[in-house]
C-alpha positions as CSV (number, residue, x, y, z in Angstrom):
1,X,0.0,0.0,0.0
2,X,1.4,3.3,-1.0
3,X,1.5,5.8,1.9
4,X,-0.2,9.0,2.7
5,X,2.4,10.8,2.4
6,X,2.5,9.4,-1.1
7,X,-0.8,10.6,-2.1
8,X,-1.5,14.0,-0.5
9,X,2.5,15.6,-0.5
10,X,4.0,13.7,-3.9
11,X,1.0,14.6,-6.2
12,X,0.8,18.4,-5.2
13,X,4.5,19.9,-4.9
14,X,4.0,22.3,-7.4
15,X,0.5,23.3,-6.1
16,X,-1.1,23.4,-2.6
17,X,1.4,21.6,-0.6
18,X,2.8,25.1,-0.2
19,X,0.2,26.2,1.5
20,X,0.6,23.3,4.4
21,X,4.4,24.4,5.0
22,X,4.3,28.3,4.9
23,X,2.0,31.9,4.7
24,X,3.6,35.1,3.3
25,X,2.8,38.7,4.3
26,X,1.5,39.7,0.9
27,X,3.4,43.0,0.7
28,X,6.9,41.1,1.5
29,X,6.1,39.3,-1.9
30,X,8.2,42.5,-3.5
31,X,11.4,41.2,-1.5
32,X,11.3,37.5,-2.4
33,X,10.6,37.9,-6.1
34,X,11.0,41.6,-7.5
35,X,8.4,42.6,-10.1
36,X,6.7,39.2,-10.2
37,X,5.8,39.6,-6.5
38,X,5.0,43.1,-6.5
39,X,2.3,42.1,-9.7
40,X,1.0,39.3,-7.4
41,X,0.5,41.9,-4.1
42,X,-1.0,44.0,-6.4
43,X,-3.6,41.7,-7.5
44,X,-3.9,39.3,-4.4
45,X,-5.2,43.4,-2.6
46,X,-7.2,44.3,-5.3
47,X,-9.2,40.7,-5.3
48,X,-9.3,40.9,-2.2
49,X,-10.8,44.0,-1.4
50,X,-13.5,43.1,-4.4
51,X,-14.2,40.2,-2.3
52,X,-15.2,42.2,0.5
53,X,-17.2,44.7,-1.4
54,X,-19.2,42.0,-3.0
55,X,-20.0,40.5,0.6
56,X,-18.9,37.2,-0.2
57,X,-18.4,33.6,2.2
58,X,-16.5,31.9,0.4
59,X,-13.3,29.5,0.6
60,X,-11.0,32.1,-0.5
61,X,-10.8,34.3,2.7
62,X,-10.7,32.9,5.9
63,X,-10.1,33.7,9.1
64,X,-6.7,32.8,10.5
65,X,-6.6,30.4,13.7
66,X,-4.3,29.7,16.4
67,X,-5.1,26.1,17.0
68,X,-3.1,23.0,18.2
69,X,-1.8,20.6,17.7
70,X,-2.5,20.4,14.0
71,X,-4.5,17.4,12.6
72,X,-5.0,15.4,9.4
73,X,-8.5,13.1,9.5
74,X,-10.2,11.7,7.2
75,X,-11.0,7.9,4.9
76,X,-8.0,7.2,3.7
77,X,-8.0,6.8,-0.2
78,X,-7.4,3.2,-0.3
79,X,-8.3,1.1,2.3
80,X,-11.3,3.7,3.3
81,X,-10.6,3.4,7.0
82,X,-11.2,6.6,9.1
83,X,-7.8,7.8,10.6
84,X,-6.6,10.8,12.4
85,X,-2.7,12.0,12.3
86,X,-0.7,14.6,13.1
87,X,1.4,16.4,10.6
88,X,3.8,13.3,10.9
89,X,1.6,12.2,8.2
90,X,3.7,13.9,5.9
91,X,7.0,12.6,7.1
92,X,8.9,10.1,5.2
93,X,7.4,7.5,7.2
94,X,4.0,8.4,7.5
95,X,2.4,7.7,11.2
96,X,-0.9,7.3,10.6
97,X,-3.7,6.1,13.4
98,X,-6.9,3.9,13.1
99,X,-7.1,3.2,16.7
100,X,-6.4,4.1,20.6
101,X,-3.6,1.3,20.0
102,X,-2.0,2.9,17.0
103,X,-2.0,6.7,18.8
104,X,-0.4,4.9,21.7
105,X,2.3,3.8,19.5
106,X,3.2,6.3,17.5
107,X,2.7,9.3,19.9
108,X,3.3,7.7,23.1
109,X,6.6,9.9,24.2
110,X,3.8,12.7,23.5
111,X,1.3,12.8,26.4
112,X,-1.0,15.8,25.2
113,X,-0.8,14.7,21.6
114,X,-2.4,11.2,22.8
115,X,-5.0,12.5,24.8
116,X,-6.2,15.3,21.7
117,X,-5.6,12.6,18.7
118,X,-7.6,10.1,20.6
119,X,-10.0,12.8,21.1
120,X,-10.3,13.5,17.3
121,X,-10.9,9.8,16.7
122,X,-13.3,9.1,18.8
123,X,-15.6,12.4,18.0
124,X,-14.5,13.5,14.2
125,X,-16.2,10.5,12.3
126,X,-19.6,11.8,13.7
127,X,-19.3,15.1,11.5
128,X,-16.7,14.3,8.6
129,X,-18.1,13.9,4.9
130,X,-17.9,9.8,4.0
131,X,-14.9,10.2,2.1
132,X,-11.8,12.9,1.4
133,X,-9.1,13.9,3.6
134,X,-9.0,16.8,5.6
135,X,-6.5,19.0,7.5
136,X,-7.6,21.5,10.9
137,X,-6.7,22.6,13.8
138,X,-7.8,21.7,17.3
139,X,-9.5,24.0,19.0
140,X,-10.2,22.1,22.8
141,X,-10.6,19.4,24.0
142,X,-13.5,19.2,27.0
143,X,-11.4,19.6,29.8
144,X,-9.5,22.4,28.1
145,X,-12.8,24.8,28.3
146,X,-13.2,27.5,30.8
147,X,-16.2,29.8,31.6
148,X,-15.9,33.3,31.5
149,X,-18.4,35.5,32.4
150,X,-21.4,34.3,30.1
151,X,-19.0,32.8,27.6
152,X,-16.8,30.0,27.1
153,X,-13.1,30.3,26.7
154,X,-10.5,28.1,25.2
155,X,-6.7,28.4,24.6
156,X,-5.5,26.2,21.9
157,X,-1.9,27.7,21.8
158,X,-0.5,28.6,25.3
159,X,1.6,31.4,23.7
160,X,-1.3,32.5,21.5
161,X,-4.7,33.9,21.2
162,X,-7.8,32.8,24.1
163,X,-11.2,32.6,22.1
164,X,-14.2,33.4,23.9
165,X,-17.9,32.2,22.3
166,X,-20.9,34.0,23.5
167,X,-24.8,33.4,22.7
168,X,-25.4,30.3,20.5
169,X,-21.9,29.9,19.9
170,X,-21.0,30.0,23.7
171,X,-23.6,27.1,24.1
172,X,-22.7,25.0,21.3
173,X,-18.9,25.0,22.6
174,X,-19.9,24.2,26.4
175,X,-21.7,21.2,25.2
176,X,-19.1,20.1,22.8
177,X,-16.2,17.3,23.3
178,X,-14.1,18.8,20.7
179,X,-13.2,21.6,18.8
180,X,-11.8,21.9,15.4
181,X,-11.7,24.1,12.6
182,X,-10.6,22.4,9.1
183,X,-9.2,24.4,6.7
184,X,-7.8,22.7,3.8
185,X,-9.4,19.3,2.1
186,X,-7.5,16.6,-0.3
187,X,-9.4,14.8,-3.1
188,X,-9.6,13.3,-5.8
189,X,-8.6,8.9,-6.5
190,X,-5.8,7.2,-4.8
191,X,-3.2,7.6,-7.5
192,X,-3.8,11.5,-7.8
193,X,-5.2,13.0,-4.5
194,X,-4.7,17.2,-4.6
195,X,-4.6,19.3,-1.6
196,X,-6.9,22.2,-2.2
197,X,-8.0,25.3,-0.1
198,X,-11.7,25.0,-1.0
199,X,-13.3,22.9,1.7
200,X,-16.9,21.3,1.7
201,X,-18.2,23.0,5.0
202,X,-21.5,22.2,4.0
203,X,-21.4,18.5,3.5
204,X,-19.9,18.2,7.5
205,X,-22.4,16.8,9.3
206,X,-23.4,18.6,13.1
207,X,-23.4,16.9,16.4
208,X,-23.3,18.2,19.7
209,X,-20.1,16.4,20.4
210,X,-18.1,18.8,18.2
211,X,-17.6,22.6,17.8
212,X,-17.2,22.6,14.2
213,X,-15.7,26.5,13.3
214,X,-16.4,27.5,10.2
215,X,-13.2,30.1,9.1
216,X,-14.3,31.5,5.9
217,X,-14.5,35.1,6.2
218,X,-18.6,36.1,6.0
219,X,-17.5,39.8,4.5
220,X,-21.4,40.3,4.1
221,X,-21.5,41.4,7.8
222,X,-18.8,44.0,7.1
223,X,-19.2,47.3,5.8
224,X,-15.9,48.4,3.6
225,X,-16.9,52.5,3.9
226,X,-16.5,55.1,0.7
227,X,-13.6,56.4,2.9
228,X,-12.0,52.9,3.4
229,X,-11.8,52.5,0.0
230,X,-10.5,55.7,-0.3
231,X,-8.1,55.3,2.0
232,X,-6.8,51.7,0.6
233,X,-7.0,52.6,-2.9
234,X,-5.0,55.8,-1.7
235,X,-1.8,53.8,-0.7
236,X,-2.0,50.6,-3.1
237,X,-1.9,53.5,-6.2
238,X,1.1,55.2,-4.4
239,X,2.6,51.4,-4.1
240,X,2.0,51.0,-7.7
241,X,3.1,54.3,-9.0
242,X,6.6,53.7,-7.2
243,X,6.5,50.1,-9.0
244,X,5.7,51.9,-12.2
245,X,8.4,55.1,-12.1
246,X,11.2,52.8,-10.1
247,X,10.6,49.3,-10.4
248,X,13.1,47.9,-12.9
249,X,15.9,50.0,-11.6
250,X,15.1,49.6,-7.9
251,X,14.5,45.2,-8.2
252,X,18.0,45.0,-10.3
253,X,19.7,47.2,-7.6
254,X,18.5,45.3,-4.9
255,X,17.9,41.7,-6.3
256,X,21.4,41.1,-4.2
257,X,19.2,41.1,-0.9
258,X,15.9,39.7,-2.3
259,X,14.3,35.6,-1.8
260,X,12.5,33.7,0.4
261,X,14.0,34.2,4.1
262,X,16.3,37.0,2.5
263,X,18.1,39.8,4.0
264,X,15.3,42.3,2.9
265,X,12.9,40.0,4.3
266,X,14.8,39.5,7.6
267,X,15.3,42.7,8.4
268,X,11.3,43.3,8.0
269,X,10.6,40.9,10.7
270,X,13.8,43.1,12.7
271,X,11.8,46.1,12.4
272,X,8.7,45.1,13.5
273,X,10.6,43.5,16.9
274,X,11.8,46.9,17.5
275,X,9.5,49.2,15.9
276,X,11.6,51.2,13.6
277,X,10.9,52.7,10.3
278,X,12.5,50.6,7.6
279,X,14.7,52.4,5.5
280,X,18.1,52.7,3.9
281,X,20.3,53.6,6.2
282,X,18.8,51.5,9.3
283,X,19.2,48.6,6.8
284,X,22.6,49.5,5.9
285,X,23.0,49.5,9.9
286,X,21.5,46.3,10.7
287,X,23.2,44.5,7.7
288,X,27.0,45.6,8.9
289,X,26.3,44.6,12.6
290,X,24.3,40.9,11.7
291,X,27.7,40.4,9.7
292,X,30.3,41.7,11.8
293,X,28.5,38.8,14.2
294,X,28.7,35.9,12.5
295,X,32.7,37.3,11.1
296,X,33.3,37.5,15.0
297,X,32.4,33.5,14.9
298,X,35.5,32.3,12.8
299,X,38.3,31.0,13.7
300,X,40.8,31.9,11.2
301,X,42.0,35.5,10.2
302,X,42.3,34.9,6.3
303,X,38.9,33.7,6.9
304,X,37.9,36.6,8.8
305,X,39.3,39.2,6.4
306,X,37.9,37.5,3.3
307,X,34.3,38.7,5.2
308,X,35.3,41.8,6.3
309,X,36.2,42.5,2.3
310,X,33.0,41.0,1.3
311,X,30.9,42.7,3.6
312,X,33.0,45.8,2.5
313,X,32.1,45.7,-1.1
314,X,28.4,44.5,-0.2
315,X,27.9,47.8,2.2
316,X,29.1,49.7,-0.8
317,X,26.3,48.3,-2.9
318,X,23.6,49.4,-0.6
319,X,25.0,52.6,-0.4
320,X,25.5,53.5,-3.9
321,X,21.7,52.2,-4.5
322,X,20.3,53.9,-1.2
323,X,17.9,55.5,-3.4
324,X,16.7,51.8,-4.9
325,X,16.5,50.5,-1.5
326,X,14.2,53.6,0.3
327,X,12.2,53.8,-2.7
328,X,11.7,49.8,-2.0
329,X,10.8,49.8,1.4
330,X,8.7,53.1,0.9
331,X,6.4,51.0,-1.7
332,X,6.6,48.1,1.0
333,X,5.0,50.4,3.8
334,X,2.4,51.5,0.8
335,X,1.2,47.7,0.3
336,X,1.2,47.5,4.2
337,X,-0.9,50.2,4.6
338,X,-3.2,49.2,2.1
339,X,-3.4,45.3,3.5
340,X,-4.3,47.8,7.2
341,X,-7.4,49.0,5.8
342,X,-8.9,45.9,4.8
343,X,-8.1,44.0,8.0
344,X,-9.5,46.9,10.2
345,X,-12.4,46.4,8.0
346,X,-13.0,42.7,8.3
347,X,-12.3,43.3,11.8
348,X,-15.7,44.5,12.2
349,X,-17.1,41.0,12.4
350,X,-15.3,38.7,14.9
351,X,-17.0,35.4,15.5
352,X,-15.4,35.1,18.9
353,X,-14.1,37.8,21.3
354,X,-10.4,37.5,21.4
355,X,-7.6,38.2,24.3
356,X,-4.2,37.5,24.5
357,X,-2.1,37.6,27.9
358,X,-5.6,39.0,29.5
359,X,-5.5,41.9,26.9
360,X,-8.4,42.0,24.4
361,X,-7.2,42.3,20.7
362,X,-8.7,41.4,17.3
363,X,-8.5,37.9,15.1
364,X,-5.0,37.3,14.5
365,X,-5.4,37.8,10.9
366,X,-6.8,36.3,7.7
367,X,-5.4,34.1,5.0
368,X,-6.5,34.9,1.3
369,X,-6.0,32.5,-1.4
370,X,-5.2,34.1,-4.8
371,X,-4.6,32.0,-7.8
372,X,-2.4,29.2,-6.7
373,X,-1.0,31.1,-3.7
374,X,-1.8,31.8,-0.3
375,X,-1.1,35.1,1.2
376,X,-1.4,36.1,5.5
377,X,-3.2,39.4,6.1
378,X,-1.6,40.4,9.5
379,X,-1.4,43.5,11.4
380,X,2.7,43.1,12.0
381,X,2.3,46.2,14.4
382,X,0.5,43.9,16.6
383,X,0.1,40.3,16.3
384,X,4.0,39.7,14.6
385,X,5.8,41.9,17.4
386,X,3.9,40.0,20.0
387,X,5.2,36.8,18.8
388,X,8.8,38.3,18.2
389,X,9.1,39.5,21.4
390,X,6.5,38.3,23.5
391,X,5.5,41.9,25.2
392,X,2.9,42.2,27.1
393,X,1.7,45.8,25.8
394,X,2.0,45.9,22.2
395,X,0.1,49.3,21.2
396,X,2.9,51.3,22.8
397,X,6.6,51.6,22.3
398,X,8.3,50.0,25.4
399,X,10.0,51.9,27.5
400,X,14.1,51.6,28.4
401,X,14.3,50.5,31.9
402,X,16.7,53.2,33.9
403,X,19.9,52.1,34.2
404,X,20.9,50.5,37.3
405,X,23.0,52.7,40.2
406,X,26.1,52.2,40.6
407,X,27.5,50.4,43.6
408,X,30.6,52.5,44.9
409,X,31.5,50.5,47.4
410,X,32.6,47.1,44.5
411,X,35.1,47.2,43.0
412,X,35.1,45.7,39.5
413,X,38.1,43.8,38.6
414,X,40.2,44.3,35.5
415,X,38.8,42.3,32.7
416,X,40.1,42.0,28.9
417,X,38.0,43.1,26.6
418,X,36.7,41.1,23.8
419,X,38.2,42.0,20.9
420,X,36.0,42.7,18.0
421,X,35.5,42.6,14.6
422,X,36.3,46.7,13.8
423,X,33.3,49.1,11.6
424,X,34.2,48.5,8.3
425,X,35.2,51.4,6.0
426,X,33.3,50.7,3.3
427,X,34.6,50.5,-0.4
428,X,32.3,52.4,-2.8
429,X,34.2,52.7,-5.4
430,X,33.4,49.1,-7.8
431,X,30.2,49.7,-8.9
432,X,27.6,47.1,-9.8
């Protein structure tokens, strides 16, 4: 019998298996791929704000959850049996589970996994369609619910966001055994089984047993105002016109620091830890001091000065192209601002009220599926920083704590300092 993993990750790595492993912040799409990323931001904002206009449910934007553990249920495509898994059904060998026995097994060094995966088989089968595969996120399990005022509460990630359900919701979640929400379905025959975004809420079955959430975005209860429109149309067109005026120049000058995981990309996430406004000269800043760090870390002089050389000519770069790169990062905060305005709107629904570390805040965000790529709508300023740095109050700068007085009366003793790698006098004279 051919494996799982066979059927749902070998059949779709040029499609939706991307979507299982990672989410991109649809304006850093300019600083992974240049032009073709800007064109996809472009049009992943514009469909997306249609979509909201036009006050549409559909698969295409959902809500983004913070759930654990992760889970894979579902008939498997060729024996039929019902299993449940964790995403270990995608490793090279595949654990999945038909029974208590095979959990046990396979997750035994794991506790909590046992306790929620045998919760999922037990309780699953009496909502999931009679065939396809399915991937979610647990939500609670019973004992894991907690009552709030007239609410029910649950905390699926111990780091992340506490969901609250009032009313209806709050009733159907106190009765429940379970909670999931599935977001992502696989189909199709046993030798050709495609992961796919679009998800068949409506053939799930209902049971008091399970809290089934439903995370497509319902933008009909949402009003996107003349002046949001404004306002988002306002920034996406001054994104665009710097793409138009600049772009060639500005993605061949700074193609050096672009792709996946990149410098540009890293030093996003770096200024959203420390709340700084991305530009040229901070990036200039940051670059020189990550390098001088890891040149600090070898062992060898010639090995040393071979960097310090490098990073010479590669400071020189970015400053002969300073113009490229703030003209980059300016379009960036456009795209940013623009992805602002339709989260604040979609904000205006929340199915659940939401706190984190007692603090009440929005959804963590929304996941929009454009073409055959997924992009995260997130508000960096607050969701992204929080899970950088874990800070408690996220809406305002933190303060430097005063330094500590002196004690007089101790003496230090003499210590030799460490030597470092020197600033770097940077070469600007080879141009590229």
């Amino acid at each position: 019998m051919k494996s799982l993993r066979h059927f749902i990750v070998e059949q779709t790595e040029e499609g939706a298996s991307r979507q299982i492993k990672h989410l991109t912040h649809v304006e850093d799409r300019p600083l992974q791929t240049g032009e073709k990323g800007f064109s996809h931001a472009f049009k992943s904002l514009s469909a997306a704000a249609d979509h909201i206009k036009q006050g549409k449910k559909t698969s295409e934007l959902t809500t983004k959850y913070d759930g654990s553990p992760a889970i894979v249920y579902g008939h498997h495509p060729k024996n039929v049996k019902f299993f449940v898994a964790s995403k270990s059904a995608f490793n090279k060998t595949p654990k999945i589970n038909y029974t208590p026995q095979d959990i046990e097994k396979n997750h035994g060094h794991a506790p909590g996994l046992v306790k929620k995966l045998k919760d999922a088989l037990e309780h699953l089968p009496k909502v999931a369609p009679k065939e396809g595969v399915y991937q979610g996120d647990m939500l609670f399990s019973q004992e894991d619910k907690k009552r709030k005022g007239t609410g029910v509460s649950f905390n699926p990630n111990p780091s992340g966001l506490t969901y609250t359900a009032h009313g209806e919701e709050g009733k159907k979640a106190s009765k429940a055994k379970i909670g999931v929400v599935t977001h992502l379905s696989y189909h199709g025959n046993a030798d050709n089984l495609n992961a796919s975004h679009e998800v068949d809420h409506e053939n799930f079955g209902q049971h008091p047993d399970v809290y089934s959430v439903d995370p497509r975005m319902d933008t009909s209860k949402v009003h996107f105002s003349p002046k949001q429109q404004k306002e988002f149309q306002k920034h996406l067109q001054a994104a665009k016109d710097i793409h138009d005026i600049h772009g060639k120049e500005m993605y061949d000058k700074t193609t050096l620091h672009q792709g996946v995981g990149g410098h540009l990309e890293t030093y996003i996430n770096h200024t959203v830890r420390t709340g700084e406004e991305p530009n040229h000269a901070n990036f200039k800043n940051w670059l020189e001091n990550k390098k001088i760090k890891e040149i600090d870390k070898l062992k060898t002089e010639k090995n040393k000065k071979a960097k310090q050389e490098a990073l010479s000519t590669e400071l020189g770069i970015v400053e002969r192209h300073k113009k490229q790169y703030n003209n980059l990062f300016k379009m960036h905060s456009h795209l940013q601002k623009a992805k602002g305005v339709l989260i604040d709107t979609m904000n205006q629904y929340q199915q659940f009220e939401h706190h984190h570390r007692g603090e009440k805040t929005n959804p963590e965000g929304y996941v929009f599926h454009h073409g055959k790529e997924t992009d995260k709508f997130v508000n960096r300023g607050e969701f992204s920083r929080r899970n950088f740095t874990g800070i408690r109050n996220f809406t305002k700068p933190a303060e430097a704590a005063p330094a500590p007085k002196a004690a007089p009366t101790v003496a230090k003793s003499a210590t030799t300092p460490t030597r470092r790698t020197p600033r770097l006098k940077v070469d600007y004279s080879q141009e590229q």
